[in-house]
C-alpha positions in Angstrom: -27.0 -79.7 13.2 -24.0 -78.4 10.5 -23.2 -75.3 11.9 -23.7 -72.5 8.1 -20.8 -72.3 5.7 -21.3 -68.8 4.7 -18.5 -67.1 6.2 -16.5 -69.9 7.9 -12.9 -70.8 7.4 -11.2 -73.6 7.0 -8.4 -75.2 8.9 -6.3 -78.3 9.3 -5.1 -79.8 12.2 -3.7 -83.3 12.3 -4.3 -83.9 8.7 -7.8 -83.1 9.6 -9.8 -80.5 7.7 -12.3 -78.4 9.8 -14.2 -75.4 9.6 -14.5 -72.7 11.9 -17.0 -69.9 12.3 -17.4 -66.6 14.4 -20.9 -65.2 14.4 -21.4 -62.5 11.3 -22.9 -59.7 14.2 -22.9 -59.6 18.1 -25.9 -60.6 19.8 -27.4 -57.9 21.8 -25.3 -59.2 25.3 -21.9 -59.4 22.9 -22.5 -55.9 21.8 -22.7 -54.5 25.1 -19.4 -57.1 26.5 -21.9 -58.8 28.8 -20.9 -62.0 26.8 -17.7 -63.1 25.3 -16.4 -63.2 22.0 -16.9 -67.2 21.0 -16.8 -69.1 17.7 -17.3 -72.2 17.2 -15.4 -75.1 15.4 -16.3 -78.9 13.3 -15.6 -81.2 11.1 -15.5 -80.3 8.0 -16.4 -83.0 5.6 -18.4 -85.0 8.5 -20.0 -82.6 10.6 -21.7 -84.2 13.5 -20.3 -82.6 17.2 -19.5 -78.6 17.4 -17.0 -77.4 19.7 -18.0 -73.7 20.9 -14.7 -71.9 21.9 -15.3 -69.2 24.6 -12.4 -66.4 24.8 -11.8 -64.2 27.9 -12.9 -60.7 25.8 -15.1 -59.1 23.9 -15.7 -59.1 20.3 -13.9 -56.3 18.3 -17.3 -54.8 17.2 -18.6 -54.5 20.8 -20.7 -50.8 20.6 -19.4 -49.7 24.4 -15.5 -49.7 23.5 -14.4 -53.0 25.6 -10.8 -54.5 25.1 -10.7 -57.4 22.6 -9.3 -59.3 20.4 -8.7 -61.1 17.2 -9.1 -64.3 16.0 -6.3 -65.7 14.4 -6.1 -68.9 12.7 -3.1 -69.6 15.6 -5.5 -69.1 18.1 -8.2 -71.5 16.3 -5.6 -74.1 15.4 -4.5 -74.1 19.8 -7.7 -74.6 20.6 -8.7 -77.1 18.3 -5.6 -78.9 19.6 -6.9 -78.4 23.4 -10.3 -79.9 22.6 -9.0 -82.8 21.1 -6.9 -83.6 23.8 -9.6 -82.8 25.9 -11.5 -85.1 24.7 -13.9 -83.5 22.0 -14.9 -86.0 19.5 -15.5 -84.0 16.2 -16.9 -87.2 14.3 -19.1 -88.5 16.7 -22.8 -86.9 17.4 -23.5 -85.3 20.6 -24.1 -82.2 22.8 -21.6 -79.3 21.6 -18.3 -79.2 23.4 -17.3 -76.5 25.2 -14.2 -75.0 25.7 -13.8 -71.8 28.0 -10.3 -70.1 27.6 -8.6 -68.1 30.5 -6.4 -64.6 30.2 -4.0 -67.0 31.4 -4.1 -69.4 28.8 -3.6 -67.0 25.7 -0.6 -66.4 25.9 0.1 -70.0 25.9 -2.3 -71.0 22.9 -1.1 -67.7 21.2 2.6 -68.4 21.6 3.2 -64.9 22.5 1.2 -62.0 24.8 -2.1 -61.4 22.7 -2.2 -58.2 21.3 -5.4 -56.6 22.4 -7.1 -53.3 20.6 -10.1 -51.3 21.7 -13.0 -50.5 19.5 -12.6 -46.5 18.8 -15.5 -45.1 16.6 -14.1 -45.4 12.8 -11.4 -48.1 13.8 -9.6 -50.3 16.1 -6.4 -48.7 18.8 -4.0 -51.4 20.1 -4.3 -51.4 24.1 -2.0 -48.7 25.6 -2.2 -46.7 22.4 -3.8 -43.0 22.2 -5.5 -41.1 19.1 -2.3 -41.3 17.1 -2.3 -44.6 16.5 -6.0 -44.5 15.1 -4.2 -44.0 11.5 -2.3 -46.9 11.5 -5.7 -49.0 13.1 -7.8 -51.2 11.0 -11.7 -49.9 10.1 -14.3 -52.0 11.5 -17.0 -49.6 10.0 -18.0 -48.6 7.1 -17.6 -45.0 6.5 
């Protein structure tokens, strides 16, 4: 089953066009950080096997103010790279493949320390920041 095309992405790896998807809202468990932030990756033109990409933190709109990060085509691009050499077949039908990503594998897939923020009630604070920071933040909700 195609995973929905309204509001994927698409990338290309290897001359290879795929799409990639994080969920549009948090389940229940990813709002509260019991679950992880995920999204989940296939082949674009022929999709037939999903890969489901499990990150170490919590989505950016978690409602309880866990660390977390963003997903950046980087990111997607390393892991797409991992799976394959991992041996995820993206044209060929079959169970999804899963791929869990350790804290100490970002900064490898990321080519540099990933930049964490924490969710902060009108907006996003990098990690180690404080309340003046919050104007320079991005707004994850809408006023």
């Amino acid at each position: 089953m195609a995973m929905p095309k309204k509001g994927s992405r698409l990338i290309t790896v290897a001359d290879v066009v795929f799409r990639w998807r994080i969920r549009h809202r948090p389940t229940y468990c990813e709002g509260n950080g019991w679950t992880p932030l995920s999204f989940s990756v296939e082949h674009a033109a022929q999709p037939a096997n999903v890969l489901k990409v499990t990150l170490p933190c919590a989505r950016p709109d978690n409602w309880l103010g866990e660390r977390a990060i963003a997903v950046r085509p980087v990111l997607v691009e390393s892991t797409i790279r991992r799976a394959l050499d991992e041996g995820w077949a993206p044209d060929r039908r079959g169970r999804p493949f899963s791929l869990d990503i350790t804290e100490d594998e970002l900064p490898d897939l990321l080519g540099e320390p990933p930049n964490y923020v924490i969710p902060f009630l009108w907006g996003m604070i990098p990690l180690g920041g404080g309340i003046k920071d919050l104007p320079r933040a991005r707004q994850i909700w809408p006023q």
